[in-house]
C-alpha positions in Angstrom: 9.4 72.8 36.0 6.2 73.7 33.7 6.9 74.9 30.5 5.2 78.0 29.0 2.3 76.9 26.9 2.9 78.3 23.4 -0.5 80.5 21.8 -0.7 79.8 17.7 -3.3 81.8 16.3 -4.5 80.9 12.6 -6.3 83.6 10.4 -8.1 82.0 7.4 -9.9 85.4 6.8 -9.8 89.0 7.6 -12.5 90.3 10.4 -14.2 92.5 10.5 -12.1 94.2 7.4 -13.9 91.7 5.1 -17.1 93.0 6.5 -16.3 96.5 5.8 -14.2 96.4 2.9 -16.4 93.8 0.9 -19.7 94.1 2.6 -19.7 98.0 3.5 -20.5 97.7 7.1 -19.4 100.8 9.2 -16.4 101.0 11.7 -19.0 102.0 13.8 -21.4 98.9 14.1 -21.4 97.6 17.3 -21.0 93.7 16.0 -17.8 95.5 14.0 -16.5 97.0 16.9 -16.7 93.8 19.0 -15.3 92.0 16.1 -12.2 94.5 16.1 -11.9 94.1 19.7 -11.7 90.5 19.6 -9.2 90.1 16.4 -7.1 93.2 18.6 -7.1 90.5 21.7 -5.7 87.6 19.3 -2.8 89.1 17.9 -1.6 90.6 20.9 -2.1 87.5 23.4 -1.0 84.9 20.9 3.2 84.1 20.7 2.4 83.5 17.0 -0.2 84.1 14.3 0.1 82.1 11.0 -1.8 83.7 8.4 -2.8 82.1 5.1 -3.0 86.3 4.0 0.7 86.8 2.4 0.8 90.1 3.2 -1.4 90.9 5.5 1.7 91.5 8.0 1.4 95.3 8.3 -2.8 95.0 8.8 -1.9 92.9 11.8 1.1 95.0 13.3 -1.4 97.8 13.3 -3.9 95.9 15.5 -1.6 94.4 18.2 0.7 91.8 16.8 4.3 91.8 17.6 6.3 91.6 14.5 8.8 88.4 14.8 5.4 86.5 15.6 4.0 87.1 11.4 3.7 83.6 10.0 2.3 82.9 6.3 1.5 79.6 5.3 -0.9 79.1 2.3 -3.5 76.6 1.4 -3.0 73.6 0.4 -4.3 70.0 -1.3 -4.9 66.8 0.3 -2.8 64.3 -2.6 -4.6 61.4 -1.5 -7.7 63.2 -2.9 -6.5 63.3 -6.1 -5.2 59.8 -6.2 -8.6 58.4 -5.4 -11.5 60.4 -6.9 -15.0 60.4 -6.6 -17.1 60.1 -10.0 -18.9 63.4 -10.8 -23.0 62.8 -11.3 -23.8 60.6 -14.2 -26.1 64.1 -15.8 -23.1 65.3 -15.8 -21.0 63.2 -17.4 -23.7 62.9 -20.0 -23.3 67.1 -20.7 -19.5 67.4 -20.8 -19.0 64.5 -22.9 -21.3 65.8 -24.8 -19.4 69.2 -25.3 -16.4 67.5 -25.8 -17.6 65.2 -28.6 -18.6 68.4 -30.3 -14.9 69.5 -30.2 -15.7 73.0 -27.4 -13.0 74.6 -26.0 -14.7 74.6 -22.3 -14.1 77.4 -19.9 -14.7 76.0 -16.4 -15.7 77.3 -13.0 -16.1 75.2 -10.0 -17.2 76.5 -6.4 -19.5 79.0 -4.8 -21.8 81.3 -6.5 -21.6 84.5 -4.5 -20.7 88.2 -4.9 -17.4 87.7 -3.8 -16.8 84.8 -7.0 -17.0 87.6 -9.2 -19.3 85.4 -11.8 -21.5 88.5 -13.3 -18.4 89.0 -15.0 -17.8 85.7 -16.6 -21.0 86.0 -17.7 -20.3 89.4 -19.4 -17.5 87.4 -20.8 -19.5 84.1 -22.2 -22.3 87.1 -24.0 -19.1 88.7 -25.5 -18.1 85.4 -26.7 -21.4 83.9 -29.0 -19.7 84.6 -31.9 -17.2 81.9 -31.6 -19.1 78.8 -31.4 -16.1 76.9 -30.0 -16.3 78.5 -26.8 -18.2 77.1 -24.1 -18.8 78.2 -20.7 -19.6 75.7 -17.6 -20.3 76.8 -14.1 -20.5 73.9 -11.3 -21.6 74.6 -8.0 -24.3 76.7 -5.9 -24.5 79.6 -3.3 -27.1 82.7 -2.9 -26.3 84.3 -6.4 -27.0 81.2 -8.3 -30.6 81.9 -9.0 -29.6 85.6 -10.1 -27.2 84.5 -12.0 -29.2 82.0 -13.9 -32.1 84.4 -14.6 -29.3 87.1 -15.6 -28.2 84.6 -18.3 -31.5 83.9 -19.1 -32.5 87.2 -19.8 -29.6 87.7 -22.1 -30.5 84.9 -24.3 -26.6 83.2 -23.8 -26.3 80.4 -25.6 -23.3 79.4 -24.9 -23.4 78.7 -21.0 -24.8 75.8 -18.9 -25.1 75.6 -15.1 -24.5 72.6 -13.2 -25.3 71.5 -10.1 -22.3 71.4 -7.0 -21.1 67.9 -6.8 -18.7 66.7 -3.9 -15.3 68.0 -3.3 -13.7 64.4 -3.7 -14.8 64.7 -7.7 -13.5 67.8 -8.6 -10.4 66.0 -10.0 -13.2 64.0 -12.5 -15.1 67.4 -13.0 -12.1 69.5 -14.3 -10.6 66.7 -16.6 -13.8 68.2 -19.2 -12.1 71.9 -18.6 -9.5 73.0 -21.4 -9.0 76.3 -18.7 -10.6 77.1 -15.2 -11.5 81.0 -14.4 -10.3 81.8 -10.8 -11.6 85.4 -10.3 -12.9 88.1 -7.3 -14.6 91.1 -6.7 -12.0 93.6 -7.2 -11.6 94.8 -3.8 -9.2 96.6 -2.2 -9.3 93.6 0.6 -7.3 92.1 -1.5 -4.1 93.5 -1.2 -3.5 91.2 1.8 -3.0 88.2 -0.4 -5.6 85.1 -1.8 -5.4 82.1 -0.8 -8.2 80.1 -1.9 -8.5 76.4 -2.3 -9.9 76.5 -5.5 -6.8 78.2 -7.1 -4.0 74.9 -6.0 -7.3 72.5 -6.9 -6.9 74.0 -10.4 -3.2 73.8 -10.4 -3.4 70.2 -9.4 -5.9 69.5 -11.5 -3.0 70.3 -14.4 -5.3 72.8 -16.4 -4.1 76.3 -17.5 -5.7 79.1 -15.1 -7.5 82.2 -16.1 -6.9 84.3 -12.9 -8.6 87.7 -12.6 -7.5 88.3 -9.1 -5.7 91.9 -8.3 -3.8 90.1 -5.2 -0.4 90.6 -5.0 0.8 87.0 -4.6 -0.3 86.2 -8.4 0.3 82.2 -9.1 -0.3 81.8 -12.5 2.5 84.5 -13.5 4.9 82.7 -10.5 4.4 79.4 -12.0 3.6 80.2 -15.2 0.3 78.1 -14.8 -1.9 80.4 -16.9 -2.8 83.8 -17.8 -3.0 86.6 -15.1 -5.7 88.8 -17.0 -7.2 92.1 -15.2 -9.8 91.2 -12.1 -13.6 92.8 -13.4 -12.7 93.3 -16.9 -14.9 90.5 -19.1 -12.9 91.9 -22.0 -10.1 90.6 -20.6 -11.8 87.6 -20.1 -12.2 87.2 -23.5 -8.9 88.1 -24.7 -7.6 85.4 -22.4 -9.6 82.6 -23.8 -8.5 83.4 -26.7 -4.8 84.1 -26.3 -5.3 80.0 -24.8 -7.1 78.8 -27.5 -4.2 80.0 -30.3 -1.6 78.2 -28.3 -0.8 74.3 -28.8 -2.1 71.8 -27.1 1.6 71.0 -25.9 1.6 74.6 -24.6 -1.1 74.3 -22.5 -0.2 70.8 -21.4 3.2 72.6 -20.3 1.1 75.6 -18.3 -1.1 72.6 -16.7 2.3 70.5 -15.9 4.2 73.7 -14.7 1.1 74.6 -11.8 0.6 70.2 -10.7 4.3 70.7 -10.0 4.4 73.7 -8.0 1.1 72.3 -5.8 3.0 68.8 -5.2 6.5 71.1 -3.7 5.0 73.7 -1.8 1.2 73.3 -1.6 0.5 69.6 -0.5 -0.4 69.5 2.9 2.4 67.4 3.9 4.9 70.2 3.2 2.4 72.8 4.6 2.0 70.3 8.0 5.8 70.4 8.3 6.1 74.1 8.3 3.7 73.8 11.2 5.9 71.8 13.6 8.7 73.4 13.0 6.5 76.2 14.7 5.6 73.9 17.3 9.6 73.4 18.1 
């Protein structure tokens, strides 16, 4: 006898609510209203839709899914990735270690230069921040905002910021051993309140280095796993307060933040644990 083939939907992102929510499309737009039709079609044909949105749950419920068939099941790292690491670019190497022989305190970023990133606000945050010479900002990566974001800094004479090219996923783990924190941040949108689940944020908690997360999300990691500082999502005053509320603490304290988010990636975030909730699905 033929068994019942078993539909398992995964969402990565909302759509079309992205669209409207973060790039003010209407309802009414016909790609939209295709786009709803087909995400209405998925949840209600498929026996089970895992979604790496928290809660998102409700949103779905609305548009056709049954319930009992919610899954979440987050993002993840790859440990072999960090247990064999790519070199970062030797121009690179030449900058940081260059930074770090002058003793900065660096405040990284790491990944795409869009809207969405949230970076004109870390920007705000670096021209609030001249007067400490300590402080030094360093943004790795590319993306269609790069070259606006590069003139904006320009314009504003900052002094204490340096752009850097993207360099390969595999060499992120050399890249962030330069960082003293990493900024995780967003648009504040209301989008959001479906959850975050963004690689970058368990690469930065793997990477052992205290988080400065401006994200109004409701699952918020760094307060979970007391990993970092949670600091308000579009506020570069906040941003600010927070580097410096890290830079009064002892080195042992943030070693214990960076120790406290490496240990929550390896027990629920490494893909092993994350392919294992998948097959028990499959069962």
């Amino acid at each position: 006898m033929m068994q019942k083939t078993k539909l398992i939907h995964e969402v990565h992102d909302l759509w079309p609510a992205t669209l409207i929510e973060v790039g003010g499309m209407s309802r009414r737009h016909p790609f939209v209203w295709l786009m709803q039709r087909a995400e209405n079609s998925a949840y209600r044909h498929s026996d089970l839709v895992v979604s790496l949105a928290s809660h998102a749950k409700e949103y779905m419920v609305v548009h056709g899914l049954k319930e009992r068939a919610f899954v979440h099941i987050n993002n993840g790292i790859v440990r072999d990735d960090w247990e064999r690491p790519q070199e970062i670019p030797k121009a690179h190497r030449t900058v940081l270690a260059e930074l770090k022989k002058d003793n900065k305190f660096i405040v990284g970023y790491f990944g795409g230069h869009a809207l969405s990133n949230a970076l004109d606000v870390l920007i705000e945050a670096a021209i609030r921040s001249q007067e400490d010479e300590r402080v030094q900002f360093v943004l790795v990566g590319d993306g269609v905002e790069k070259e606006r974001l590069m003139h904006k800094a320009r314009k504003a004479g900052v002094s204490n910021l340096i752009f850097l090219d993207a360099v390969p996923k595999l060499a992120i783990p050399r890249l962030v051993e330069y960082f003293d924190c990493c900024y995780v941040g967003v648009k504040d949108s209301p989008l959001y309140r479906f959850g975050i689940a963004m690689n970058k944020i368990f690469d930065v908690m793997m990477a052992g280095k205290p988080m400065l997360y401006a994200v109004n999300a409701p699952n918020q990691f760094a307060e979970q796993y007391q990993c970092g500082l949670t600091i308000e999502a579009g506020n570069p005053d906040a941003i600010v307060e927070g580097i410096q509320t890290l830079q009064g603490m002892s080195e042992a304290e943030r070693i214990q933040m960076g120790k406290n988010g490496r240990e929550a990636v390896l027990k629920n975030y490494e893909y092993s644990v994350l392919a294992k909730k998948f097959l028990d699905l499959m069962k």
